[in-house]
N, CA, C and O atoms as a Maestro MAE file, in Angstrom:
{
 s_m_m2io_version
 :::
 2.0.0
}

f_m_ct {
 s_m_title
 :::
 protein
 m_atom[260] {
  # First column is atom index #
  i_m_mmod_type
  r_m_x_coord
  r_m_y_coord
  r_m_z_coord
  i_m_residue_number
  s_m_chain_name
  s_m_pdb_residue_name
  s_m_pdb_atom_name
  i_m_atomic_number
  :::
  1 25 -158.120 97.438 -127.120 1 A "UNK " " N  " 7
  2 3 -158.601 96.291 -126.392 1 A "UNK " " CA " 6
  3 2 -157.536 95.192 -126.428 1 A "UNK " " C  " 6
  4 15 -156.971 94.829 -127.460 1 A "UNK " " O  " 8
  5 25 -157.339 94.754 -125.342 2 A "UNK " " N  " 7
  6 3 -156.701 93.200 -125.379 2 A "UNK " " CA " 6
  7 2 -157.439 92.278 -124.616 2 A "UNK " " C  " 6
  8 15 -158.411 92.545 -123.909 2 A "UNK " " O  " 8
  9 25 -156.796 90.906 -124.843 3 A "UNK " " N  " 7
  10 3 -157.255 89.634 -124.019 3 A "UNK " " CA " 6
  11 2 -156.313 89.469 -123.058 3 A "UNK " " C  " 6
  12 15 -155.089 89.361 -123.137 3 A "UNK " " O  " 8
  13 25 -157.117 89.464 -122.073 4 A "UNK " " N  " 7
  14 3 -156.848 89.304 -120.492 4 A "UNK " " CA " 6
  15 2 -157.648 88.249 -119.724 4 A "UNK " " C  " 6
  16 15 -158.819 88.303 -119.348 4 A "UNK " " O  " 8
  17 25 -156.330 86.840 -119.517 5 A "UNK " " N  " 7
  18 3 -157.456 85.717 -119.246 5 A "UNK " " CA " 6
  19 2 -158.172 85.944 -120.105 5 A "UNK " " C  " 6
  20 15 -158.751 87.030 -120.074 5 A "UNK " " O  " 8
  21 25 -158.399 85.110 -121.106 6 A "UNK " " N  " 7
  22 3 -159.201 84.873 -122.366 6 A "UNK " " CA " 6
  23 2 -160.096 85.509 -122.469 6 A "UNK " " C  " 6
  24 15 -160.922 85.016 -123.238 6 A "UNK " " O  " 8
  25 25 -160.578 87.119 -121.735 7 A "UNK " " N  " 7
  26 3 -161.716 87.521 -122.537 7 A "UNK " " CA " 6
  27 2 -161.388 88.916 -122.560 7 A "UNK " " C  " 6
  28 15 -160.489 89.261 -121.792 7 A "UNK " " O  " 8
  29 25 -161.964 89.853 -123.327 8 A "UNK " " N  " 7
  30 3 -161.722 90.768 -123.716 8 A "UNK " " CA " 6
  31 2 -161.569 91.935 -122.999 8 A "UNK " " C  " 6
  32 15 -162.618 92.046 -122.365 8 A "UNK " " O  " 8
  33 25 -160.714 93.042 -122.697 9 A "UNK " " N  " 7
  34 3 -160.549 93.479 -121.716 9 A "UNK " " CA " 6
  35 2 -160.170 95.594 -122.608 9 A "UNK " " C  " 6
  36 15 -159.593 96.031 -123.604 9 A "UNK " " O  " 8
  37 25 -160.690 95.990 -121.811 10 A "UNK " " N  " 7
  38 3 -160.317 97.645 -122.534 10 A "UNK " " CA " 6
  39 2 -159.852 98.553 -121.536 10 A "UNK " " C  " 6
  40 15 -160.465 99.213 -120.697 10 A "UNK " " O  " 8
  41 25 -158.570 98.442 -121.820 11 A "UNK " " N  " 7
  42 3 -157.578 99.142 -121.057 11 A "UNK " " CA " 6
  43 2 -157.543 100.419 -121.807 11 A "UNK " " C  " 6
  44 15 -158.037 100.609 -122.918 11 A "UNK " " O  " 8
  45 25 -156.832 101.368 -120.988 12 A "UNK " " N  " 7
  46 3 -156.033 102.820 -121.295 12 A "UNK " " CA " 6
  47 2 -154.834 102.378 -122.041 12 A "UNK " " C  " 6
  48 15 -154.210 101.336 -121.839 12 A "UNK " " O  " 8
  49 25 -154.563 103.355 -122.993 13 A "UNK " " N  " 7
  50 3 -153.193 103.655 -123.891 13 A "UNK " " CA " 6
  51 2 -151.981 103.356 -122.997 13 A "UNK " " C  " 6
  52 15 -151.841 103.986 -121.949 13 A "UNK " " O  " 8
  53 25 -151.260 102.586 -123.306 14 A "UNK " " N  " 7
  54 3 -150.094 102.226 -122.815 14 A "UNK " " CA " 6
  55 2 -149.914 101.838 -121.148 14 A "UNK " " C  " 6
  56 15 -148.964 102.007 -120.384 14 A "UNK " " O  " 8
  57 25 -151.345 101.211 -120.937 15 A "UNK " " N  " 7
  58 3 -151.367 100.711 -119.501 15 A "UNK " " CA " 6
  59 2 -150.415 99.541 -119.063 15 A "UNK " " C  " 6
  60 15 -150.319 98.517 -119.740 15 A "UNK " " O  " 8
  61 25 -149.665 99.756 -117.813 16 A "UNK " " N  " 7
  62 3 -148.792 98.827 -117.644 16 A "UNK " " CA " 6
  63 2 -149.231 97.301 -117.138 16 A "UNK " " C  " 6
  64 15 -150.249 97.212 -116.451 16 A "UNK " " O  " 8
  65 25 -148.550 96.216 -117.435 17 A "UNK " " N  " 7
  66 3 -148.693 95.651 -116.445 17 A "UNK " " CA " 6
  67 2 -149.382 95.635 -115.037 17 A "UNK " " C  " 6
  68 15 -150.410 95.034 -114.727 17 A "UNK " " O  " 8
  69 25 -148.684 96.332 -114.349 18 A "UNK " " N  " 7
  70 3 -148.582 96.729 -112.966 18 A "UNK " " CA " 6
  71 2 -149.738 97.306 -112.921 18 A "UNK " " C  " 6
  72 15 -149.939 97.265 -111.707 18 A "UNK " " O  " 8
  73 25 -150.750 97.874 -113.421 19 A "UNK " " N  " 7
  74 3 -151.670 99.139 -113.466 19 A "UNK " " CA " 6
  75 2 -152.813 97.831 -113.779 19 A "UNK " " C  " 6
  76 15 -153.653 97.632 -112.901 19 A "UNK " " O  " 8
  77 25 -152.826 97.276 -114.564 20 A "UNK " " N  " 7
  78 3 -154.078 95.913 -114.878 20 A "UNK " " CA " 6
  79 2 -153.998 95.389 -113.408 20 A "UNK " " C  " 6
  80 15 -154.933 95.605 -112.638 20 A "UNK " " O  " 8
  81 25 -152.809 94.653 -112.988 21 A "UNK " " N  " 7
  82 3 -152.858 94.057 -111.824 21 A "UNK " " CA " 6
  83 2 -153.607 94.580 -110.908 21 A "UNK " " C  " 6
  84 15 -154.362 93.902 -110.211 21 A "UNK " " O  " 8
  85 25 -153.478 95.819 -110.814 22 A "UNK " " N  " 7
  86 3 -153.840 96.691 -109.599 22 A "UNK " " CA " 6
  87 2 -155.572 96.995 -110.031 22 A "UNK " " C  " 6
  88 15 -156.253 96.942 -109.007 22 A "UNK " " O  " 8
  89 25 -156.073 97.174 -110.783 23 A "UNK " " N  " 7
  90 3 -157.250 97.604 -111.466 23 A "UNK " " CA " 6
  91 2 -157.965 96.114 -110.943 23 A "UNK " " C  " 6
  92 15 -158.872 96.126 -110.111 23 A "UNK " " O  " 8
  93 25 -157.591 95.207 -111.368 24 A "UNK " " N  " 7
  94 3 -157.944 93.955 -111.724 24 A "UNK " " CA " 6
  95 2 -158.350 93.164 -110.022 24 A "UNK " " C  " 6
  96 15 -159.229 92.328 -109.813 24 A "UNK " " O  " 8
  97 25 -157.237 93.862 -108.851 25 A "UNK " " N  " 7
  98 3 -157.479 93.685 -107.573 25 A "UNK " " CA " 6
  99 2 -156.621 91.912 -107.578 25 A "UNK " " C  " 6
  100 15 -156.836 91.223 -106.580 25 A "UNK " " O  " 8
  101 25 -155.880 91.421 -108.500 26 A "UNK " " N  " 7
  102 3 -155.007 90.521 -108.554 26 A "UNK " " CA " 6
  103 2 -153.857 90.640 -106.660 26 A "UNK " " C  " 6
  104 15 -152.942 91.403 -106.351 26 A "UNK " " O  " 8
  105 25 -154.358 89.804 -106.077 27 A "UNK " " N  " 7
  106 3 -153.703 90.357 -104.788 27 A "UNK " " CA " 6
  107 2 -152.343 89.363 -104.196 27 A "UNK " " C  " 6
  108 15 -151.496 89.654 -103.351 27 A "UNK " " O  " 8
  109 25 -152.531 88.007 -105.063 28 A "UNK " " N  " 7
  110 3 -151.572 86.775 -104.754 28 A "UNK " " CA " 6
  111 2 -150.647 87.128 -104.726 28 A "UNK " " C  " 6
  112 15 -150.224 88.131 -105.302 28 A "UNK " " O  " 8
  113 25 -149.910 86.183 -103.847 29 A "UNK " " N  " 7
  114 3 -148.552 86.798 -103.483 29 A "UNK " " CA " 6
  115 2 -147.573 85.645 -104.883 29 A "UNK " " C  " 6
  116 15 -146.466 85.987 -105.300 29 A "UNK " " O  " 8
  117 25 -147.906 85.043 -105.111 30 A "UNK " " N  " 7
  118 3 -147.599 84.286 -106.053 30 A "UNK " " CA " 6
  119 2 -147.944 84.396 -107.573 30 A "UNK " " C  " 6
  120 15 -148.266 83.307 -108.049 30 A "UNK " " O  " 8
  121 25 -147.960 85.556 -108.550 31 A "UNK " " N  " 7
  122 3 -148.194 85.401 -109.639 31 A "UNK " " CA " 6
  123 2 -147.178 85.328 -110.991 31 A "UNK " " C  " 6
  124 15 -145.983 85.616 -111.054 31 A "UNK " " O  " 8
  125 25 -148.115 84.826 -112.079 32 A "UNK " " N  " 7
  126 3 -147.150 84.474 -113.334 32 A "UNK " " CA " 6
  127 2 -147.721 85.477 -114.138 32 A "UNK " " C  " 6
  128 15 -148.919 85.758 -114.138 32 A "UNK " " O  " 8
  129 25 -146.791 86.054 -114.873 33 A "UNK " " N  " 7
  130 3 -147.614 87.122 -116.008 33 A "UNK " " CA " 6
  131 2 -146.759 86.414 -117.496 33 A "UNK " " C  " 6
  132 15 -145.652 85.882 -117.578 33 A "UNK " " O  " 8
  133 25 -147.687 86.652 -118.426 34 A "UNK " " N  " 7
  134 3 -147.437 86.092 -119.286 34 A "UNK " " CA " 6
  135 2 -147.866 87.270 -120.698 34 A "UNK " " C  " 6
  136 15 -149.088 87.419 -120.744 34 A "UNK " " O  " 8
  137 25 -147.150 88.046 -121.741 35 A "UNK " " N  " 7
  138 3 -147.652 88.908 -122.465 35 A "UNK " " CA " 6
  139 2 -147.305 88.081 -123.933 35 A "UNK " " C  " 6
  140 15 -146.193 87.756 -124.349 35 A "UNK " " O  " 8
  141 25 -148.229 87.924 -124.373 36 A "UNK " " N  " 7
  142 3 -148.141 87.196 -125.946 36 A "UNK " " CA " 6
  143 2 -147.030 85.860 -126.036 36 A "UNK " " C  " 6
  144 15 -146.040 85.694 -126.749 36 A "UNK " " O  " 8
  145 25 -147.928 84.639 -124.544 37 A "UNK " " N  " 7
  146 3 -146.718 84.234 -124.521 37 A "UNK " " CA " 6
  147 2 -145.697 83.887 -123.930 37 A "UNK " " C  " 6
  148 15 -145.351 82.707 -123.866 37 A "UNK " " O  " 8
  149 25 -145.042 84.865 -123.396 38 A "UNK " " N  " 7
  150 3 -143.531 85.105 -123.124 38 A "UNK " " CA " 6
  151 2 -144.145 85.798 -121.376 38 A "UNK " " C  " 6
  152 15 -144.921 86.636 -120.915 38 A "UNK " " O  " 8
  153 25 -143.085 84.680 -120.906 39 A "UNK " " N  " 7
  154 3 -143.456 85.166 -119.304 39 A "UNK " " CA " 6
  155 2 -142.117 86.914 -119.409 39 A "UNK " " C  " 6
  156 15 -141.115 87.343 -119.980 39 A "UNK " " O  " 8
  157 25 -143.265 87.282 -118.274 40 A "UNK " " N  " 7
  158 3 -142.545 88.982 -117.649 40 A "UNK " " CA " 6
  159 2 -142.061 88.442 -116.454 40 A "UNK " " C  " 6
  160 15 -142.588 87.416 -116.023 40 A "UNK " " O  " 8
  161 25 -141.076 89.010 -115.811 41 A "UNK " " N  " 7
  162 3 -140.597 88.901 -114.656 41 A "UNK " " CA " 6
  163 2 -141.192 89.652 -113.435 41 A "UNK " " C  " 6
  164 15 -141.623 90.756 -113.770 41 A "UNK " " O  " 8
  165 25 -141.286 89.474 -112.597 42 A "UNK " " N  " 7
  166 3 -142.173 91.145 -111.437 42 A "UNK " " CA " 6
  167 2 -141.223 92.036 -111.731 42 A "UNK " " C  " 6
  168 15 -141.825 93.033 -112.128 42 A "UNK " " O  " 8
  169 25 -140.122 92.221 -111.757 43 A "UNK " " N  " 7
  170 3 -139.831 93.575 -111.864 43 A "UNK " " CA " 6
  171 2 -139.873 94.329 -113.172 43 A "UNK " " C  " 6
  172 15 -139.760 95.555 -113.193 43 A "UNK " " O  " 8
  173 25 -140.026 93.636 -114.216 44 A "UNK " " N  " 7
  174 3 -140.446 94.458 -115.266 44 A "UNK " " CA " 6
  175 2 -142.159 95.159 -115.534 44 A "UNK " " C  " 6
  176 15 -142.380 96.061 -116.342 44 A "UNK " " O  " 8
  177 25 -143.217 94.508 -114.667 45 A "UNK " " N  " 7
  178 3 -144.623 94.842 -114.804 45 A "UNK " " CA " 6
  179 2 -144.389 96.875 -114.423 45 A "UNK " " C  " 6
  180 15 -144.580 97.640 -115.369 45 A "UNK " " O  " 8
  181 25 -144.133 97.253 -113.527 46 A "UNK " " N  " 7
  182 3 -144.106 98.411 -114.130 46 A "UNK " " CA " 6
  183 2 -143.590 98.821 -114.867 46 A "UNK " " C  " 6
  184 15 -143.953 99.991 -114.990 46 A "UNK " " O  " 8
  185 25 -142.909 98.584 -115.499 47 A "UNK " " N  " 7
  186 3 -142.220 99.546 -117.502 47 A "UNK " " CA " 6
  187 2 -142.857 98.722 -118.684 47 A "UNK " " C  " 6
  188 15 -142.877 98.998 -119.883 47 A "UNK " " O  " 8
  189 25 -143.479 97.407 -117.877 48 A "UNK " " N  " 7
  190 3 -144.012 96.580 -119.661 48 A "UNK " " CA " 6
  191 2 -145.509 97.202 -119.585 48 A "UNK " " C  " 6
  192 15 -146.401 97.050 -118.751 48 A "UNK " " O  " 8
  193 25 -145.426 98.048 -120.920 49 A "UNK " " N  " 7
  194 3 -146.857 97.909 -121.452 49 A "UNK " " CA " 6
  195 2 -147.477 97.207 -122.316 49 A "UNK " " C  " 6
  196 15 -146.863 96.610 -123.201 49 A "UNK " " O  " 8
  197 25 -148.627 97.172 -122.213 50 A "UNK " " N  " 7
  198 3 -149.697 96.362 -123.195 50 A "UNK " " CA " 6
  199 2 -150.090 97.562 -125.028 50 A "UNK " " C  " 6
  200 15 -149.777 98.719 -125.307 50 A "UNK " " O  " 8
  201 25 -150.452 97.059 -125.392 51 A "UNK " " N  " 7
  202 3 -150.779 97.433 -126.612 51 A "UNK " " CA " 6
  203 2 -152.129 96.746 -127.343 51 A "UNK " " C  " 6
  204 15 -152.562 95.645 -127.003 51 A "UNK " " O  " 8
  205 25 -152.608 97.414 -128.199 52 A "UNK " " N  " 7
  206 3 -153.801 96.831 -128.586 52 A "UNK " " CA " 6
  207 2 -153.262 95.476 -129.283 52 A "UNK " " C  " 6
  208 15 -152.213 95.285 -129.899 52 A "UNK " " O  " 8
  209 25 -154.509 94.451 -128.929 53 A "UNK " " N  " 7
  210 3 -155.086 93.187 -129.443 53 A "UNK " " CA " 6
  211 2 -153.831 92.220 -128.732 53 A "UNK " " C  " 6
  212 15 -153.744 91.015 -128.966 53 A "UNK " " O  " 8
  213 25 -152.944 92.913 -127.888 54 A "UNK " " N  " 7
  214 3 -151.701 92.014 -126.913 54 A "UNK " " CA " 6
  215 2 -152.799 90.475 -126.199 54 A "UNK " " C  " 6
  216 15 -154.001 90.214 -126.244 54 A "UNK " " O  " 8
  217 25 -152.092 90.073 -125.849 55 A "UNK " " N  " 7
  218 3 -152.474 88.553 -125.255 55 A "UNK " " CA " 6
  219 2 -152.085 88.292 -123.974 55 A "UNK " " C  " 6
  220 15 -151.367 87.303 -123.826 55 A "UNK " " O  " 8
  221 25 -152.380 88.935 -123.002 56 A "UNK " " N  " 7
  222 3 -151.913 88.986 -121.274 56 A "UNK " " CA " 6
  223 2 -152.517 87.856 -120.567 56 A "UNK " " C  " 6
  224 15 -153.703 87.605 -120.780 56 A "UNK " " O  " 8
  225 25 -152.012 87.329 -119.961 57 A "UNK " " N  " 7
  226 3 -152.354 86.104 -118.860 57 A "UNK " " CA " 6
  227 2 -151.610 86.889 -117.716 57 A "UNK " " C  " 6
  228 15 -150.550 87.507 -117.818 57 A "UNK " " O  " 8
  229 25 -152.458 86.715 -116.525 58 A "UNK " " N  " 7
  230 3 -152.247 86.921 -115.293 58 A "UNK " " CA " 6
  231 2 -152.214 85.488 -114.441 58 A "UNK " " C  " 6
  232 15 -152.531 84.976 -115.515 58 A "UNK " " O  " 8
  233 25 -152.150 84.619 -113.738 59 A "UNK " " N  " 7
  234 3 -151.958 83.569 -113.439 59 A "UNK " " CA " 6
  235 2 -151.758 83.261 -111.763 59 A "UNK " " C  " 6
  236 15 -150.681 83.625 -111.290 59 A "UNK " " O  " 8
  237 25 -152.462 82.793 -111.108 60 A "UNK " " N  " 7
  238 3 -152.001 82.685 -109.361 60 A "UNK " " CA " 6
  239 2 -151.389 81.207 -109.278 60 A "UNK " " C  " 6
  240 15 -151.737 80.239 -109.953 60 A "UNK " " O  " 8
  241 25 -150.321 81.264 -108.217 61 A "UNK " " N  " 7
  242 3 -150.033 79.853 -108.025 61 A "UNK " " CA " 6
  243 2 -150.288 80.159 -106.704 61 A "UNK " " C  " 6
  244 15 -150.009 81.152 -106.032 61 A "UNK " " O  " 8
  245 25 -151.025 78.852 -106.380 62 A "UNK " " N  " 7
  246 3 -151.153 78.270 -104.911 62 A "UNK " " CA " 6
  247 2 -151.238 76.539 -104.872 62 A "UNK " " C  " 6
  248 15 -151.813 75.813 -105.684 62 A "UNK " " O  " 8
  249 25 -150.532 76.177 -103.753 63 A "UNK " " N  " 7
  250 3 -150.086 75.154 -102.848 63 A "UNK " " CA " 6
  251 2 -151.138 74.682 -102.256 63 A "UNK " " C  " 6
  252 15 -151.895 75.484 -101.710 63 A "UNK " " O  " 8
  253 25 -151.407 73.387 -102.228 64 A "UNK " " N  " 7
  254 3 -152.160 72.538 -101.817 64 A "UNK " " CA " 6
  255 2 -152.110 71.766 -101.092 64 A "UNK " " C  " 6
  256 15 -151.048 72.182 -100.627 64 A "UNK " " O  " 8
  257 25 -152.366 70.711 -100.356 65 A "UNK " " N  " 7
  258 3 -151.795 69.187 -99.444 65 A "UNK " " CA " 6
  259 2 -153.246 68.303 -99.713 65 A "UNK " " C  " 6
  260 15 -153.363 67.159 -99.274 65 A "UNK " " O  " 8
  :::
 }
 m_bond[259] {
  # First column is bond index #
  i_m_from
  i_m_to
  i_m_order
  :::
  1 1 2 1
  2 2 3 1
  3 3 4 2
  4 3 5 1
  5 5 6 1
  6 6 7 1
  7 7 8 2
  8 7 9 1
  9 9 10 1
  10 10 11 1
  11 11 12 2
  12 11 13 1
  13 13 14 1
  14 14 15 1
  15 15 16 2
  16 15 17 1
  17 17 18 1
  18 18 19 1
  19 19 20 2
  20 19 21 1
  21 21 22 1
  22 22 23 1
  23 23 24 2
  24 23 25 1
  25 25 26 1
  26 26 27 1
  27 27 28 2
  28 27 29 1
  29 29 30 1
  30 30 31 1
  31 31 32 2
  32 31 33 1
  33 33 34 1
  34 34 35 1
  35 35 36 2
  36 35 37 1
  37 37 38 1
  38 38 39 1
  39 39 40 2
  40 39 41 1
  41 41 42 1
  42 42 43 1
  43 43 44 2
  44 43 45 1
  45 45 46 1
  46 46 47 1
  47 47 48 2
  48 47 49 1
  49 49 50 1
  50 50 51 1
  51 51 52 2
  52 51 53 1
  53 53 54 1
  54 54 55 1
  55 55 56 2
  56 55 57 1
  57 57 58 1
  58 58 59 1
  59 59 60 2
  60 59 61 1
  61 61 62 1
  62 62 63 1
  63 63 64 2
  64 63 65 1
  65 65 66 1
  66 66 67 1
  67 67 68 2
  68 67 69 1
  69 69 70 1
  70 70 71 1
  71 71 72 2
  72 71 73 1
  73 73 74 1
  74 74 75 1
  75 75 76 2
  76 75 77 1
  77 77 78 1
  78 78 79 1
  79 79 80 2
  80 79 81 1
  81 81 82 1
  82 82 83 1
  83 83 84 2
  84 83 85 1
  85 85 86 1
  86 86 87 1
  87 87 88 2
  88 87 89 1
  89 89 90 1
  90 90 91 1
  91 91 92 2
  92 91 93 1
  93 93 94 1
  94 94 95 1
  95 95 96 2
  96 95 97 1
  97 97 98 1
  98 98 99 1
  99 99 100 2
  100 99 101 1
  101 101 102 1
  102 102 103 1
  103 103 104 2
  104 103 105 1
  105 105 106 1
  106 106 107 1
  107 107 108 2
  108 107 109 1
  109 109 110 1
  110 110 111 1
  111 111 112 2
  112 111 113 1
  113 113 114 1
  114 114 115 1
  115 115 116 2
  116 115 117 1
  117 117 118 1
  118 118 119 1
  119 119 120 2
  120 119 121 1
  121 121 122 1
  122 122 123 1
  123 123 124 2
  124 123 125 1
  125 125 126 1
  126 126 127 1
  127 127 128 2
  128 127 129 1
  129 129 130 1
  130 130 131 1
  131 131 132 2
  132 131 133 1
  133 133 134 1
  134 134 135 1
  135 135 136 2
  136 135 137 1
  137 137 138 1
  138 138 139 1
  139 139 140 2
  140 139 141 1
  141 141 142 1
  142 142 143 1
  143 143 144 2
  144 143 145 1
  145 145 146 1
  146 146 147 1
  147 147 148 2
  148 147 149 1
  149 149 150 1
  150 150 151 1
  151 151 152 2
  152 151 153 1
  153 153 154 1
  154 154 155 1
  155 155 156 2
  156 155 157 1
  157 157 158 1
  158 158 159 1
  159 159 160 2
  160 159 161 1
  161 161 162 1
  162 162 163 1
  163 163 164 2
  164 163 165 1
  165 165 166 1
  166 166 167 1
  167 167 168 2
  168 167 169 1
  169 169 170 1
  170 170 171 1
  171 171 172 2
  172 171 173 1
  173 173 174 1
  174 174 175 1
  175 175 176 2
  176 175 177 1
  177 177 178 1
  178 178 179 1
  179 179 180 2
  180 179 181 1
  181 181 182 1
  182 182 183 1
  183 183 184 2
  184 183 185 1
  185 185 186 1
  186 186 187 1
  187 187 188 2
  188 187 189 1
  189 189 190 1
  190 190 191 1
  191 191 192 2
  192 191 193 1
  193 193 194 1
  194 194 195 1
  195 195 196 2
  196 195 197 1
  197 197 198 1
  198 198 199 1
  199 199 200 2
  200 199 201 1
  201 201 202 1
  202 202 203 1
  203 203 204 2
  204 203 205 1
  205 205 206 1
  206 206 207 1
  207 207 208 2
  208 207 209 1
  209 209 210 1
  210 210 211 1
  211 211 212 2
  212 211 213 1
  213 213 214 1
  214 214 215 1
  215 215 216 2
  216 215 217 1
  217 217 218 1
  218 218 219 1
  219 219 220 2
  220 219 221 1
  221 221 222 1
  222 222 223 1
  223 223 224 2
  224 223 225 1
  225 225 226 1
  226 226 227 1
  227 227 228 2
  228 227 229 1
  229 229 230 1
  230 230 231 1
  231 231 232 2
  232 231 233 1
  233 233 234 1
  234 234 235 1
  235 235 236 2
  236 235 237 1
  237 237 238 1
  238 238 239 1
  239 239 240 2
  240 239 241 1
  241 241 242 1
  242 242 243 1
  243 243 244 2
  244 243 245 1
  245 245 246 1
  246 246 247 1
  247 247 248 2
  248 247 249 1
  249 249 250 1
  250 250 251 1
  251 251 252 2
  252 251 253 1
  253 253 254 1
  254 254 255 1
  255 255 256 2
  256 255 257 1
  257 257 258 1
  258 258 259 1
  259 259 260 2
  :::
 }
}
């Protein structure tokens, strides 16, 4: 299990990044990923995996007026 957006979340063994996003239906064209922390870049979400009790933030930015 990890925390995803602050609540508890039960992923598969060595689920990526990229694989939560997609599960999760995260569709912004604008996102921040954040793993224990420490921002990921987009091109690393497919090779970074999660691990138990990890600390993932997913994050949308959008623009306003």
């Amino acid at each position: 299990m990890i925390i995803l957006n602050n609540d508890k979340y039960q992923c598969k063994e060595n689920s990526t990044i990229q694989k939560i996003i997609d599960e999760n239906n995260f569709v912004y064209k604008l996102l921040v990923v954040k793993l224990n922390g420490e921002v990921i870049e987009d091109y690393l979400w497919q090779q970074t995996t999660v691990s138990e009790g990890d600390d993932l933030q997913i994050l949308h930015l959008f623009g306003g007026g």
